[in-house]
N, CA and C of each residue as an Amber inpcrd file, in Angstrom:
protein
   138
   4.0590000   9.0540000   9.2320000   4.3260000   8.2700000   8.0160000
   3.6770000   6.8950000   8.1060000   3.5710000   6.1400000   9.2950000
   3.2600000   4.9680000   9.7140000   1.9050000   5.3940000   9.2730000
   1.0630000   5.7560000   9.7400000  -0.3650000   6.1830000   9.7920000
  -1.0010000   6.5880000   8.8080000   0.1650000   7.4030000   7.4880000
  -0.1930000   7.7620000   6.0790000  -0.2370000   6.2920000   5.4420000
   1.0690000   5.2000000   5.6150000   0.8800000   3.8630000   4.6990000
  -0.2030000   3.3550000   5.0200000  -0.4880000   2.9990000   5.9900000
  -1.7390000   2.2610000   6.3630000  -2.7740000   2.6590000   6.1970000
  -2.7910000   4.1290000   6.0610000  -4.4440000   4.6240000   5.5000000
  -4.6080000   4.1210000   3.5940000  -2.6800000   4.0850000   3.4740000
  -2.8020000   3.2440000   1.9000000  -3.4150000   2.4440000   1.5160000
  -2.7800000   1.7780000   3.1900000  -3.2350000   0.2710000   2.5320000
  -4.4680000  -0.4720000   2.5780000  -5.1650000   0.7670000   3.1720000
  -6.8880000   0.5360000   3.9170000  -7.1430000   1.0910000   2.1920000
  -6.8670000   1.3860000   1.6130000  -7.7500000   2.4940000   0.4020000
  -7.8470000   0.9130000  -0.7200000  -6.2750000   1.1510000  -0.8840000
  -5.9000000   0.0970000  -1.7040000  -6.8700000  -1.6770000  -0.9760000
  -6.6180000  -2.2330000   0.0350000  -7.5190000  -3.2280000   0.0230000
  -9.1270000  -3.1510000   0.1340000  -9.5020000  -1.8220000   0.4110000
 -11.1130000  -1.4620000   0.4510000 -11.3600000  -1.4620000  -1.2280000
 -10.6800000  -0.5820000  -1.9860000 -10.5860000  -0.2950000  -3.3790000
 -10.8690000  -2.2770000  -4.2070000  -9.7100000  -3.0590000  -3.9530000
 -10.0840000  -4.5480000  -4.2450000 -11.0380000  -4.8570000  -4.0790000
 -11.2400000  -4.5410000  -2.9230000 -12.5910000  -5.3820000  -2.4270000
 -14.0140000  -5.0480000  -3.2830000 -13.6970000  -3.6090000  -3.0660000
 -15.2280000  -2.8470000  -4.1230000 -14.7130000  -3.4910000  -5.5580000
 -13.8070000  -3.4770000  -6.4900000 -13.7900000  -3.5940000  -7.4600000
 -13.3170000  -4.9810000  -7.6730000 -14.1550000  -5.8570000  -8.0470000
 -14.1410000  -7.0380000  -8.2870000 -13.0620000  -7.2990000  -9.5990000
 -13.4790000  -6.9780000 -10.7140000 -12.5050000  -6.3810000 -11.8470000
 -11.5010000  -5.8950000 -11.8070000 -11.5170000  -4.8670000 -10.9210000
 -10.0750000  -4.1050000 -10.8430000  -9.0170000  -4.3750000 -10.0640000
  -9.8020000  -5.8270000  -9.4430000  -8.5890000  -6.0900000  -8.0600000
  -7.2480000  -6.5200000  -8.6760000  -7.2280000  -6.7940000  -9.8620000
  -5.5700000  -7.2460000 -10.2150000  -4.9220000  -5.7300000 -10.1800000
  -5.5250000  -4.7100000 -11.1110000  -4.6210000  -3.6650000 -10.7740000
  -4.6420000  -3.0670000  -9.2540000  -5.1430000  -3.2740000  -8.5780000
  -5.0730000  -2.8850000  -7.0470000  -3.8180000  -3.8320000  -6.4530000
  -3.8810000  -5.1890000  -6.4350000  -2.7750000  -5.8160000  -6.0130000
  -1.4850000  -5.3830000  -7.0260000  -1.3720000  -5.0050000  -8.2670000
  -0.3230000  -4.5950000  -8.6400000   0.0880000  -2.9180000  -8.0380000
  -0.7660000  -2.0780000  -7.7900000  -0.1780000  -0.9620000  -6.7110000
   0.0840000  -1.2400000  -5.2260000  -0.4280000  -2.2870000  -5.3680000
   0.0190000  -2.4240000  -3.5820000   1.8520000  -2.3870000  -3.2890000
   2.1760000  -3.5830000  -4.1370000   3.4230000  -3.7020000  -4.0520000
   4.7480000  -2.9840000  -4.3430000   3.7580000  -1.9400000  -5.3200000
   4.9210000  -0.6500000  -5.6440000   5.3000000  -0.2540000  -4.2960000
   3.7530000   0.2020000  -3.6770000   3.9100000   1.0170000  -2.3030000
   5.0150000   0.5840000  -1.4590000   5.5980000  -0.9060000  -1.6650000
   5.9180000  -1.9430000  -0.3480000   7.6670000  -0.9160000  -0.4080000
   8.2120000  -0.3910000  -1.5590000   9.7480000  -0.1130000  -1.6090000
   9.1960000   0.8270000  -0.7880000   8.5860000   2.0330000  -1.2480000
   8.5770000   3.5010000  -0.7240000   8.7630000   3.3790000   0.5900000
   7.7280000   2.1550000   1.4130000   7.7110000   2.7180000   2.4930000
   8.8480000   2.0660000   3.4400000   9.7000000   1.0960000   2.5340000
  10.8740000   0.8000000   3.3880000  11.9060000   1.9660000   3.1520000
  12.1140000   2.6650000   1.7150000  12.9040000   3.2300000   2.0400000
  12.8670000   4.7460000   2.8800000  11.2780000   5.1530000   3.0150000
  10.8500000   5.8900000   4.2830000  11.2710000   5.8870000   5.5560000
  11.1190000   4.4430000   6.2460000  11.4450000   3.7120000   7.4800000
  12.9460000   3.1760000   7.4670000  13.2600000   3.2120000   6.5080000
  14.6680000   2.1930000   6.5940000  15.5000000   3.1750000   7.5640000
  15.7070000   4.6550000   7.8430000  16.2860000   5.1960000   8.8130000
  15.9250000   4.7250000  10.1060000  14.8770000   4.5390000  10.1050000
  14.1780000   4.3540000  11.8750000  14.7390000   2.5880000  11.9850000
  14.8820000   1.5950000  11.0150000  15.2590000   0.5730000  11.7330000
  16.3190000   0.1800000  11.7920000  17.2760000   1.8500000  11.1860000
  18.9200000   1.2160000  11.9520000  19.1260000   1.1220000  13.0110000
């Protein structure tokens, strides 16, 4: 799971980077991602 977000978050900040234009909607999916993957992990950091 660790290794799936972070390939996210490589897509999503490579994706900004290429799209000069599109980087506002890229930073607005980033942060959706940010719940999912706590409530993914939130077992592992009880």
């Amino acid at each position: 799971n660790m290794v799936f977000f972070k390939y996210i978050h490589e897509v999503v900040t490579a994706k900004a980077k290429a799209d000069g234009g599109r980087s506002a909607l890229s930073s607005l999916l980033h942060p959706l991602l940010l719940p999912y993957a706590v409530w993914i992990f939130a077992p592992f950091w009880k």
